[in-house]
PDB file as gemmi writes it, atoms N, CA and C in Angstrom:
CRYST1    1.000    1.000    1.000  90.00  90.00  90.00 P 1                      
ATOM      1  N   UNK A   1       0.847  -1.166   0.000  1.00  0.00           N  
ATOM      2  CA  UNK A   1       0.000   0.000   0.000  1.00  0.00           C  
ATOM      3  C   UNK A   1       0.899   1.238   0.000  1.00  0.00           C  
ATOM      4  N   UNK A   2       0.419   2.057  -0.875  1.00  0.00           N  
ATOM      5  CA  UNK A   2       1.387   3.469  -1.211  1.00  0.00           C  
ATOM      6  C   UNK A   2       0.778   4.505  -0.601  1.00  0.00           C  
ATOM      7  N   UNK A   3       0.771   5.041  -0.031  1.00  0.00           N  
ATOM      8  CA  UNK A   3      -0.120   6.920  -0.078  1.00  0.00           C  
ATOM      9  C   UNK A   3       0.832   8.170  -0.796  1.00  0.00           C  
ATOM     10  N   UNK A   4       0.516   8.886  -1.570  1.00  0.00           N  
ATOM     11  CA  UNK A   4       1.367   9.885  -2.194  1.00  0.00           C  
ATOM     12  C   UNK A   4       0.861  11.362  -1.952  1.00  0.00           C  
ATOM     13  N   UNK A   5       2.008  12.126  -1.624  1.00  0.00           N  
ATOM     14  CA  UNK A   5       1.427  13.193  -1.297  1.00  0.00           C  
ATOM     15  C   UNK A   5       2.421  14.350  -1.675  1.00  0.00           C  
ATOM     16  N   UNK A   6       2.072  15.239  -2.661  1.00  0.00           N  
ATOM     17  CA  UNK A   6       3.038  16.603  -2.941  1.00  0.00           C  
ATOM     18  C   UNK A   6       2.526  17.359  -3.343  1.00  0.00           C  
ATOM     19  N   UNK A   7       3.209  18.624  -2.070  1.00  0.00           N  
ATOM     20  CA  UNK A   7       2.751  19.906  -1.442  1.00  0.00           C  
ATOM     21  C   UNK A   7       3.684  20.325  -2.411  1.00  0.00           C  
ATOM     22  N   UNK A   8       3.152  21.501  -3.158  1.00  0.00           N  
ATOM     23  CA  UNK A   8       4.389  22.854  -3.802  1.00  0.00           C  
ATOM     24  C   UNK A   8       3.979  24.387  -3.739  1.00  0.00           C  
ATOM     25  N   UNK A   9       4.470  25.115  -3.063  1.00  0.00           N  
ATOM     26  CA  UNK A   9       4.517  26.226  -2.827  1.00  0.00           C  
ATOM     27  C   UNK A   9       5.099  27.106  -4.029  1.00  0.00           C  
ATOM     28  N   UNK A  10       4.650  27.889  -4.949  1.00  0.00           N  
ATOM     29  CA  UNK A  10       5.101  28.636  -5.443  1.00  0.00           C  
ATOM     30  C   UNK A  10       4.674  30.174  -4.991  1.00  0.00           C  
ATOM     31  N   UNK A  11       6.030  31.379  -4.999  1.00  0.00           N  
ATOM     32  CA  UNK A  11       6.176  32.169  -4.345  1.00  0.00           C  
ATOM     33  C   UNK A  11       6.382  33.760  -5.563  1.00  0.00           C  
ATOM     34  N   UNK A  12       6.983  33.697  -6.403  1.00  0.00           N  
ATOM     35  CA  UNK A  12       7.140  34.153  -7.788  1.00  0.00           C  
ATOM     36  C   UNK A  12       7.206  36.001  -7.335  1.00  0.00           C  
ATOM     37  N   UNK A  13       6.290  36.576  -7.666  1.00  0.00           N  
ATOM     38  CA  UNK A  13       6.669  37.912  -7.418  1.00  0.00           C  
ATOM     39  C   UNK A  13       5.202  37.909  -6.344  1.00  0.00           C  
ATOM     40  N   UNK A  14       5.006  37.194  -4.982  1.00  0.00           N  
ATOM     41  CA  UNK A  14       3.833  37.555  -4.271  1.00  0.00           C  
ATOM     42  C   UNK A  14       3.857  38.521  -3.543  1.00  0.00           C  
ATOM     43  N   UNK A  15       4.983  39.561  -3.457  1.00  0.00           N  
ATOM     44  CA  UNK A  15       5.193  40.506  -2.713  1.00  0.00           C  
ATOM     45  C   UNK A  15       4.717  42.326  -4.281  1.00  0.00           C  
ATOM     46  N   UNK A  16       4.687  41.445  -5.416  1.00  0.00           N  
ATOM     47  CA  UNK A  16       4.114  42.884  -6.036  1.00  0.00           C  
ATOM     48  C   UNK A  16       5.505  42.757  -7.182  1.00  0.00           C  
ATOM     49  N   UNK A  17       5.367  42.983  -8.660  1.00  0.00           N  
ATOM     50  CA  UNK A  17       6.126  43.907  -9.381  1.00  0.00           C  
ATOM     51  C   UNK A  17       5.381  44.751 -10.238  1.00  0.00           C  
ATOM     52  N   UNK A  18       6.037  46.381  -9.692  1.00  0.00           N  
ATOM     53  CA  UNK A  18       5.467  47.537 -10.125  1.00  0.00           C  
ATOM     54  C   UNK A  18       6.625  47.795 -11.367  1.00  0.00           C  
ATOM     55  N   UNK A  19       5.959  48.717 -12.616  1.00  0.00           N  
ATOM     56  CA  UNK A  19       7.014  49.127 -13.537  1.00  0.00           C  
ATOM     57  C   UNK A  19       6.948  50.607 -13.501  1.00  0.00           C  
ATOM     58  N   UNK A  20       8.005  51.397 -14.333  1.00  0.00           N  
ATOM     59  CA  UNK A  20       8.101  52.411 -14.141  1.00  0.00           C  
ATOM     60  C   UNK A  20       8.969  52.650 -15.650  1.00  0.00           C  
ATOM     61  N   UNK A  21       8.287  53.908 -16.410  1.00  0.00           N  
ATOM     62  CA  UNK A  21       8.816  54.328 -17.437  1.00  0.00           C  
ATOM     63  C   UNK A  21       9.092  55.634 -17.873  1.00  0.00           C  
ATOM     64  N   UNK A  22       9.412  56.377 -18.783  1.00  0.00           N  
ATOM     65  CA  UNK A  22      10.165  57.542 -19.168  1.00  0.00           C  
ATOM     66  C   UNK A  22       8.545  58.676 -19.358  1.00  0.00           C  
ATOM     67  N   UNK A  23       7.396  57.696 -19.845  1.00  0.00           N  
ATOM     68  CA  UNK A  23       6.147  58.284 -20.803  1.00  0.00           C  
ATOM     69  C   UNK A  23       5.358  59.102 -19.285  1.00  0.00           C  
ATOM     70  N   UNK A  24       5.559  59.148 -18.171  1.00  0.00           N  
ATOM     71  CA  UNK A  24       5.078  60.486 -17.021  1.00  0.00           C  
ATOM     72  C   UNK A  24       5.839  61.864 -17.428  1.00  0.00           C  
ATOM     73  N   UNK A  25       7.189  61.520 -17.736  1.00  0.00           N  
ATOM     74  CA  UNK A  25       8.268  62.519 -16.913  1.00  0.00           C  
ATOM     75  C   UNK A  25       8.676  63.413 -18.361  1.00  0.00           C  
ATOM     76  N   UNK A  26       7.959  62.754 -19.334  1.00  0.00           N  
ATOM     77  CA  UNK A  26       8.468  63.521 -20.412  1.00  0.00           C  
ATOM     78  C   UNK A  26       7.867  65.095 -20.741  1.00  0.00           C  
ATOM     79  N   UNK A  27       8.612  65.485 -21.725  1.00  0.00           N  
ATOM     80  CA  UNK A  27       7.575  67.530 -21.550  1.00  0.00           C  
ATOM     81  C   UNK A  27       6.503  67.429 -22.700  1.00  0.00           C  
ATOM     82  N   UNK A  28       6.073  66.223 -22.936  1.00  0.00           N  
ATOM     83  CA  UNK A  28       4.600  65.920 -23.676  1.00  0.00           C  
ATOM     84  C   UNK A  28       4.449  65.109 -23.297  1.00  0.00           C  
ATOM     85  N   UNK A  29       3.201  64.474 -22.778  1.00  0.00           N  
ATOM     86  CA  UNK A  29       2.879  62.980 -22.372  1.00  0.00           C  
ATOM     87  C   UNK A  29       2.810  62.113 -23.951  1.00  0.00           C  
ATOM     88  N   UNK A  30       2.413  62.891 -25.261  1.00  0.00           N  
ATOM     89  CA  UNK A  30       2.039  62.214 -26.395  1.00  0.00           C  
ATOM     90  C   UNK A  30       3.537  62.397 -26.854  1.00  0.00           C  
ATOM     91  N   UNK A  31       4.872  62.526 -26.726  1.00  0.00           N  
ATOM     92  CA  UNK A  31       5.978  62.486 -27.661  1.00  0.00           C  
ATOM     93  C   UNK A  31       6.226  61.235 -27.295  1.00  0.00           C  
ATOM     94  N   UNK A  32       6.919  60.798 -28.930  1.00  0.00           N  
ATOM     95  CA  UNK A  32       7.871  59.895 -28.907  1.00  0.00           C  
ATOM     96  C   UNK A  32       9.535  60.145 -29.074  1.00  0.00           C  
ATOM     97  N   UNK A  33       9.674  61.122 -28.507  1.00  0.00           N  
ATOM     98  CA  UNK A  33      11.151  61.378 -28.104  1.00  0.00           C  
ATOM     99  C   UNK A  33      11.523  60.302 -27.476  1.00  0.00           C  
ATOM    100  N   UNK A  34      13.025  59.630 -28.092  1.00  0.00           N  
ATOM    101  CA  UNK A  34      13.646  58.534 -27.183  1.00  0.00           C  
ATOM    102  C   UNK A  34      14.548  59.288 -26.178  1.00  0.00           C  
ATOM    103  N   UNK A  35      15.058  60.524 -26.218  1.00  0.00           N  
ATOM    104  CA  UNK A  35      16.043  61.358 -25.483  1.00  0.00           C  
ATOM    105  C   UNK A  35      14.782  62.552 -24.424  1.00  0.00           C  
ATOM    106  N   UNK A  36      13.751  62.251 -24.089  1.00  0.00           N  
ATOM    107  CA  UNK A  36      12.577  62.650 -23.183  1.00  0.00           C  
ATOM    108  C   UNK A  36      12.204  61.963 -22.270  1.00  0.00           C  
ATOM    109  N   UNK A  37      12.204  62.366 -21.029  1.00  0.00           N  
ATOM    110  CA  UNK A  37      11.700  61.369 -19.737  1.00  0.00           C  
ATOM    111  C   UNK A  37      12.720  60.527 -19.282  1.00  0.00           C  
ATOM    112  N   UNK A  38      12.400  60.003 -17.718  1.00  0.00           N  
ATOM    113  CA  UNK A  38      13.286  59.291 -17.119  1.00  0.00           C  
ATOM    114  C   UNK A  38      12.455  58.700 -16.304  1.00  0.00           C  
ATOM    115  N   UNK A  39      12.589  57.049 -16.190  1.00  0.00           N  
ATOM    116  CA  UNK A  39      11.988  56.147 -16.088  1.00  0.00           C  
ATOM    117  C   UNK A  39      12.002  55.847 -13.923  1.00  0.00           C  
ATOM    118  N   UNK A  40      13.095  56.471 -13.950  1.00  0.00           N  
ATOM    119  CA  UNK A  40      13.955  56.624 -12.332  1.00  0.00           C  
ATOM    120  C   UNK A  40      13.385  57.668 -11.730  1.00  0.00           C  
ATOM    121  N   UNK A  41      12.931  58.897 -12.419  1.00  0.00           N  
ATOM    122  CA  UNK A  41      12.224  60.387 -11.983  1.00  0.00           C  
ATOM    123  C   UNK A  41      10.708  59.631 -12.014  1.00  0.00           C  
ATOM    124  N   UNK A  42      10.009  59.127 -12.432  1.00  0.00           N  
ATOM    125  CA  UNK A  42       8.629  58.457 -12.528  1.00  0.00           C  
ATOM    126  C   UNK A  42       8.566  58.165 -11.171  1.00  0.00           C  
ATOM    127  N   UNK A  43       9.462  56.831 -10.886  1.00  0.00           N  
ATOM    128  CA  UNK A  43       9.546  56.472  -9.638  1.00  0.00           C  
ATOM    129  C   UNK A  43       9.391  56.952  -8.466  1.00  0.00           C  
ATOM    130  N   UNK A  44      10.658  58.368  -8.797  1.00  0.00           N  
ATOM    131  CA  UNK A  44      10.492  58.863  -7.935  1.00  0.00           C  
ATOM    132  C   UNK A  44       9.446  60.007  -7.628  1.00  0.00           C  
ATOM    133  N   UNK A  45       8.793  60.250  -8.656  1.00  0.00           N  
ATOM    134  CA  UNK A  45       7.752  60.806  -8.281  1.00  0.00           C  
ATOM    135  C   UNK A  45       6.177  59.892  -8.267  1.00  0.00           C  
ATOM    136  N   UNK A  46       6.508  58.444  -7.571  1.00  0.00           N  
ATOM    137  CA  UNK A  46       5.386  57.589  -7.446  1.00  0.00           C  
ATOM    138  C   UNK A  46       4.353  57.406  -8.386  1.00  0.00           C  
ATOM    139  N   UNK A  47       4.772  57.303  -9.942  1.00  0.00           N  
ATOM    140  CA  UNK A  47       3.785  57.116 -11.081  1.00  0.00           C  
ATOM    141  C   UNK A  47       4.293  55.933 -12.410  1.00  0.00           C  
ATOM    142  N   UNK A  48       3.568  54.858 -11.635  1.00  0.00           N  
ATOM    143  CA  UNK A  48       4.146  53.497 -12.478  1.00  0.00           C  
ATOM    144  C   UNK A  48       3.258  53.849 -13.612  1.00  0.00           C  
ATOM    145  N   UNK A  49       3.800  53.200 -14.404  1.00  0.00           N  
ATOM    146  CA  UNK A  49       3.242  52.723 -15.903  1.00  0.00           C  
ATOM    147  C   UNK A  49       2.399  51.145 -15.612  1.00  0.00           C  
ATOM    148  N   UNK A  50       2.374  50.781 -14.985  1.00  0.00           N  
ATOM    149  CA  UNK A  50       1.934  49.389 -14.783  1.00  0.00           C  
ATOM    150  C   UNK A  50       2.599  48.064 -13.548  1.00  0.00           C  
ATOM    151  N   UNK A  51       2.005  47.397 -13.413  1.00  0.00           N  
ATOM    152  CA  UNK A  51       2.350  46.315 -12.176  1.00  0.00           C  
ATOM    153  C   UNK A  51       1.457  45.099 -12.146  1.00  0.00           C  
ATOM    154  N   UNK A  52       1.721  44.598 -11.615  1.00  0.00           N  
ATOM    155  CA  UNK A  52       0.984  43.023 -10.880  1.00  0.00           C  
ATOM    156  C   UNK A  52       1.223  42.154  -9.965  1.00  0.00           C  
ATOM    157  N   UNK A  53       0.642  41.421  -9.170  1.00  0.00           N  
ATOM    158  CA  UNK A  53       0.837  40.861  -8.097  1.00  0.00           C  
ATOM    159  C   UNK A  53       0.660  39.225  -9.280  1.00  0.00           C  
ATOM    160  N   UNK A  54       1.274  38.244  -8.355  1.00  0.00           N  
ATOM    161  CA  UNK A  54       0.635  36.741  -8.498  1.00  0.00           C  
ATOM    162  C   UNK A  54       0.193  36.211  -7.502  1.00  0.00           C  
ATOM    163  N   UNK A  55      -1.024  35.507  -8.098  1.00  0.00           N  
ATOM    164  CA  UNK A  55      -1.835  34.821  -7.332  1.00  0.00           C  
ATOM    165  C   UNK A  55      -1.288  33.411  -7.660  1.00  0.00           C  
ATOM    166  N   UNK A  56      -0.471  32.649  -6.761  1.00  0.00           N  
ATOM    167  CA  UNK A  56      -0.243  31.602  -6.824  1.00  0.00           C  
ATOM    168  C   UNK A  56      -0.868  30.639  -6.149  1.00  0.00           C  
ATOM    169  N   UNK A  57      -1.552  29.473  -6.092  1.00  0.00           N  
ATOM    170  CA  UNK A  57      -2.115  28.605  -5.570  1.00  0.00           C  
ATOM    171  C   UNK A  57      -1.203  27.779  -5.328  1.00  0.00           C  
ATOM    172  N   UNK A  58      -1.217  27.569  -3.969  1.00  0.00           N  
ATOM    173  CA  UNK A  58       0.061  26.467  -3.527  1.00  0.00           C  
ATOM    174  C   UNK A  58      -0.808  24.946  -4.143  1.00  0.00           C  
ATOM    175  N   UNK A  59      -0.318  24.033  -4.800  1.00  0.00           N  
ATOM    176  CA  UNK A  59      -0.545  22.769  -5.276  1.00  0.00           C  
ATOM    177  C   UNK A  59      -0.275  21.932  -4.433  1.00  0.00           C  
ATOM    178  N   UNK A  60      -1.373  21.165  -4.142  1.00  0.00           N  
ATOM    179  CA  UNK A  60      -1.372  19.769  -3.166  1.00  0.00           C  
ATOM    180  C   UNK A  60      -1.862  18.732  -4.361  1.00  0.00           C  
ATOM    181  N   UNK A  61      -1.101  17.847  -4.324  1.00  0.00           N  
ATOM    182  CA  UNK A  61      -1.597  16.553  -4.753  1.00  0.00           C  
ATOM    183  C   UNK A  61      -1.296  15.416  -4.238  1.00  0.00           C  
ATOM    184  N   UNK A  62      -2.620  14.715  -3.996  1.00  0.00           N  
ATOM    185  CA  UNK A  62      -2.554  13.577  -3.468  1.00  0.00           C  
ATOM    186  C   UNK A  62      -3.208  12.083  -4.255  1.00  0.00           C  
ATOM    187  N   UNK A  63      -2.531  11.175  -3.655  1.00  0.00           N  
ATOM    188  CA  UNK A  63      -3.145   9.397  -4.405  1.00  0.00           C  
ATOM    189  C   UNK A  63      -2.900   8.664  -3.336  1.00  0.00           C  
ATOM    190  N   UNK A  64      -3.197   7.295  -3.979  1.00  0.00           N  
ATOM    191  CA  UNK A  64      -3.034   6.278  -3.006  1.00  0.00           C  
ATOM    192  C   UNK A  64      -3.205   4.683  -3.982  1.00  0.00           C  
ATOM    193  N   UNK A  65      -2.135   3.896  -3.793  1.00  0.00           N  
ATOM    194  CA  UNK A  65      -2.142   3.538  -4.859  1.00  0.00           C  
ATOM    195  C   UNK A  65      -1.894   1.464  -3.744  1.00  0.00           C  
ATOM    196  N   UNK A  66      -2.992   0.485  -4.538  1.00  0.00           N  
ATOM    197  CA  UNK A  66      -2.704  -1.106  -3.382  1.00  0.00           C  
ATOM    198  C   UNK A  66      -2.139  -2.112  -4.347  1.00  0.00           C  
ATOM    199  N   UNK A  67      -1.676  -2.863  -3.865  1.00  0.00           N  
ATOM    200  CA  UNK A  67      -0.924  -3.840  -4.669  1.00  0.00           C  
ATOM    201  C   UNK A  67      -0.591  -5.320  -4.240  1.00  0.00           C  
ATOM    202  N   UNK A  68      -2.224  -5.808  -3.849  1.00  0.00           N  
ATOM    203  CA  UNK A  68      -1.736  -7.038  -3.028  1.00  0.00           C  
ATOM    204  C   UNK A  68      -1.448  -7.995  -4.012  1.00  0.00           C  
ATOM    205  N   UNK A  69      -1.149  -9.320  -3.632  1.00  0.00           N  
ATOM    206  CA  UNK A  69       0.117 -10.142  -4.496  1.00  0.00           C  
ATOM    207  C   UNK A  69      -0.097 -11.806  -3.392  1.00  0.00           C  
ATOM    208  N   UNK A  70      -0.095 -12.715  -3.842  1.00  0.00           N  
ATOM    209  CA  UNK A  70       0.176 -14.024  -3.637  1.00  0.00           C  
ATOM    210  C   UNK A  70       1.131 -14.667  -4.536  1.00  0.00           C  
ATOM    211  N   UNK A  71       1.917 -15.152  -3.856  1.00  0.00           N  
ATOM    212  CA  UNK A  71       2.918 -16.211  -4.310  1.00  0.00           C  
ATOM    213  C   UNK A  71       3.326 -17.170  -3.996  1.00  0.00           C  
ATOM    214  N   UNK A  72       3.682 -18.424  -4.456  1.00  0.00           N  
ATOM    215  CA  UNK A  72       3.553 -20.159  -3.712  1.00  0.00           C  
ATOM    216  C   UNK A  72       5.003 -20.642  -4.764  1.00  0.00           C  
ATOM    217  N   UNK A  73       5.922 -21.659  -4.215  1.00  0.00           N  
ATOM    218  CA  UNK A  73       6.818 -21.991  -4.683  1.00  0.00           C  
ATOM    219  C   UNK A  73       6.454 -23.641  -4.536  1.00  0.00           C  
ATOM    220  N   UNK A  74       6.414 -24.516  -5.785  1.00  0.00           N  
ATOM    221  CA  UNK A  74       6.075 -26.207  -5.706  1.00  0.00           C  
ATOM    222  C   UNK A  74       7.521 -26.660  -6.365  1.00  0.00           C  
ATOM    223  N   UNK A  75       8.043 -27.372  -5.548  1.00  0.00           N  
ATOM    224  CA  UNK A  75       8.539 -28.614  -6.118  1.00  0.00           C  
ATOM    225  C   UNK A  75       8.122 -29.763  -7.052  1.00  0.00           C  
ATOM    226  N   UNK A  76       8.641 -29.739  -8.232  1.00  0.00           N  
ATOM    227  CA  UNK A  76       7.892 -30.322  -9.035  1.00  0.00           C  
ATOM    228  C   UNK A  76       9.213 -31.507  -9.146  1.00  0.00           C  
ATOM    229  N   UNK A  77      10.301 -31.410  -8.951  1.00  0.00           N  
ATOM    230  CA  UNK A  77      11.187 -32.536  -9.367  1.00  0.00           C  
ATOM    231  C   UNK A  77      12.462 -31.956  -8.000  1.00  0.00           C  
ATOM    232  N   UNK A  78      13.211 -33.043  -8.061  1.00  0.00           N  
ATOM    233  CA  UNK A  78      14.204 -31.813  -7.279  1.00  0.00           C  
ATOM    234  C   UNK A  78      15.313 -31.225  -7.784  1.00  0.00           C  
ATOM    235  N   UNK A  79      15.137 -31.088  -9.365  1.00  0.00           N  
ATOM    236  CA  UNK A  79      15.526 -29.941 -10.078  1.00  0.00           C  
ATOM    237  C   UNK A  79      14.944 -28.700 -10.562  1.00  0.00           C  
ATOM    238  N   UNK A  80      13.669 -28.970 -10.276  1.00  0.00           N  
ATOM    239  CA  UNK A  80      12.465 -28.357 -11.065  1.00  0.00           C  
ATOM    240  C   UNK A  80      11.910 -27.602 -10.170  1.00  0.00           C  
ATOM    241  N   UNK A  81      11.572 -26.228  -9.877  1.00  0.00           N  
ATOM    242  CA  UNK A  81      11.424 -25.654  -8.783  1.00  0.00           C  
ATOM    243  C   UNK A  81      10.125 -24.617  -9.908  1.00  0.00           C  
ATOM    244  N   UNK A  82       8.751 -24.635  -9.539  1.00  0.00           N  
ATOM    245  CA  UNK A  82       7.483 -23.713 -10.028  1.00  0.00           C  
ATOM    246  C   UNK A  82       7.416 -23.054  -9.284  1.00  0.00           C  
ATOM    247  N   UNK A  83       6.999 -21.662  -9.907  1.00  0.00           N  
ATOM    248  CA  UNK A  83       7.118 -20.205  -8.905  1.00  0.00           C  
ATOM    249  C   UNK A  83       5.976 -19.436  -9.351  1.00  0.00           C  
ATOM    250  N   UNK A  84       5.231 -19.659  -8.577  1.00  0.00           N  
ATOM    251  CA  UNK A  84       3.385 -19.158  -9.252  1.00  0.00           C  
ATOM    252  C   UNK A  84       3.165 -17.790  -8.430  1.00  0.00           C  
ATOM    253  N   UNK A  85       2.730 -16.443  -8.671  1.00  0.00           N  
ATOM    254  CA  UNK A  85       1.991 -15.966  -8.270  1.00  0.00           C  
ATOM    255  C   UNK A  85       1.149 -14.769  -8.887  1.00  0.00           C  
ATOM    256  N   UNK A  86       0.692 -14.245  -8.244  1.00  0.00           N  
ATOM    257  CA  UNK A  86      -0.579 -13.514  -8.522  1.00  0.00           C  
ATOM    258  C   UNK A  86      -0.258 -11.753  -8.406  1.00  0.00           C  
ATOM    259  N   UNK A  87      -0.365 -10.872  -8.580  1.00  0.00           N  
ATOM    260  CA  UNK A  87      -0.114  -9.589  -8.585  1.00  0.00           C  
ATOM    261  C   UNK A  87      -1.779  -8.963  -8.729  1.00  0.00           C  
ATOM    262  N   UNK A  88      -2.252  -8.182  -8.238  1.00  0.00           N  
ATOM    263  CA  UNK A  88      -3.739  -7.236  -8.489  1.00  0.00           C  
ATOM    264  C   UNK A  88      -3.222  -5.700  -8.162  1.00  0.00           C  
ATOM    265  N   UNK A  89      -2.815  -4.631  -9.052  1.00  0.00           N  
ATOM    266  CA  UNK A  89      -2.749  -3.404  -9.085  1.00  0.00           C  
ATOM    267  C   UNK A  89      -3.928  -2.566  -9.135  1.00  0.00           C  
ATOM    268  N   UNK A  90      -4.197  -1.674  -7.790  1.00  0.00           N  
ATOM    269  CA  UNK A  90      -5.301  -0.605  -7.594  1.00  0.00           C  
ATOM    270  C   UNK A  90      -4.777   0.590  -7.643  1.00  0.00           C  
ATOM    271  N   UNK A  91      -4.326   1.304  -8.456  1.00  0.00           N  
ATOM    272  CA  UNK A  91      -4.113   2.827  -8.728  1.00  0.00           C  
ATOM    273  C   UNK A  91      -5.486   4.091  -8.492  1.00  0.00           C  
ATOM    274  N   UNK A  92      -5.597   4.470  -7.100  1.00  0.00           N  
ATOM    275  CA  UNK A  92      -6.840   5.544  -6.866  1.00  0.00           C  
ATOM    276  C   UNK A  92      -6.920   6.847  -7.616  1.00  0.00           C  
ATOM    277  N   UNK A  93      -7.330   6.998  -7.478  1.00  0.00           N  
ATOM    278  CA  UNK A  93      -7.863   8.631  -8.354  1.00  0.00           C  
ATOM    279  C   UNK A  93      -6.834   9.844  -7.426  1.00  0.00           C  
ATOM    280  N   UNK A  94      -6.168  10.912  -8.670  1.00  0.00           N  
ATOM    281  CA  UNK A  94      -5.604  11.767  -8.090  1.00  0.00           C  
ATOM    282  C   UNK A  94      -6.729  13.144  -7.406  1.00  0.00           C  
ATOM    283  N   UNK A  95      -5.961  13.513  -6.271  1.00  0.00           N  
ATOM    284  CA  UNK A  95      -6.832  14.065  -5.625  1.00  0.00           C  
ATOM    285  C   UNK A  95      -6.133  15.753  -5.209  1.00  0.00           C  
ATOM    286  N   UNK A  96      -6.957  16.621  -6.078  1.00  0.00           N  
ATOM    287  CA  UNK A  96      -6.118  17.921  -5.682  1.00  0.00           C  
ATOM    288  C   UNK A  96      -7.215  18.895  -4.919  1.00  0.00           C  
ATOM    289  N   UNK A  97      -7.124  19.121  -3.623  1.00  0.00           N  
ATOM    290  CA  UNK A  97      -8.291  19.985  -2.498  1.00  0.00           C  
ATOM    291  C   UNK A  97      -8.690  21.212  -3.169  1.00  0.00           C  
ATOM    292  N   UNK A  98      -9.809  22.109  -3.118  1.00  0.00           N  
ATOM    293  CA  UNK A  98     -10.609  22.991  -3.933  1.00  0.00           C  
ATOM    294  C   UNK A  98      -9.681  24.064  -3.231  1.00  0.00           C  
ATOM    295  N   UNK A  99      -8.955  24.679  -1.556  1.00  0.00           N  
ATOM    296  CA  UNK A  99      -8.233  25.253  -1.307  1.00  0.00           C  
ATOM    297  C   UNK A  99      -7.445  25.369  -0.703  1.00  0.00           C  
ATOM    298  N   UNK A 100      -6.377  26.210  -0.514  1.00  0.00           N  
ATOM    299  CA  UNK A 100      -5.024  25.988   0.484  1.00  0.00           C  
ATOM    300  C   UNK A 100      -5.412  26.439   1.657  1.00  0.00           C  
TER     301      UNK A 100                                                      
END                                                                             
């Protein structure tokens, strides 16, 4: 009899990544000047261009898996040695919980 069980935690950016670009700080919000704005002055004046958090779901998976078995050894000569048995494999259904 087996029981299986694996927990995985993924952690990735759960604390937040915010971005920050040149298109606040420039002296038109509509130019495409590449030599306009600074992506570091944005920042520092607290105006991201964009961000996201992850929502990671820690993964549990679980099974359980039986494997009973009979086996008998006959003498058939006393050179001759028969080796009989039986094997029945039960593999259960994988099982992942609705939450962490």
């Amino acid at each position: 009899m087996r029981w299986t069980n694996v927990y995985n935690e993924n952690y990735n950016n759960s604390g937040g990544n915010i971005s920050f670009t040149r298109q606040f700080t420039r002296s038109t919000l509509n130019s495409t000047s590449v030599l306009e704005g600074n992506a570091f002055a944005s920042f520092l004046l607290g105006a991201p261009s964009g961000g996201n958090v992850d929502v990671n779901r820690c993964r549990t998976i679980s099974g359980s898996s039986v494997a009973p078995w009979i086996q008998d050894d006959w003498r058939v000569t006393s050179k001759w040695t028969l080796n009989l048995g039986f094997r029945w494999d039960f593999n259960g259904s994988v099982k992942e919980p609705t939450a962490c």
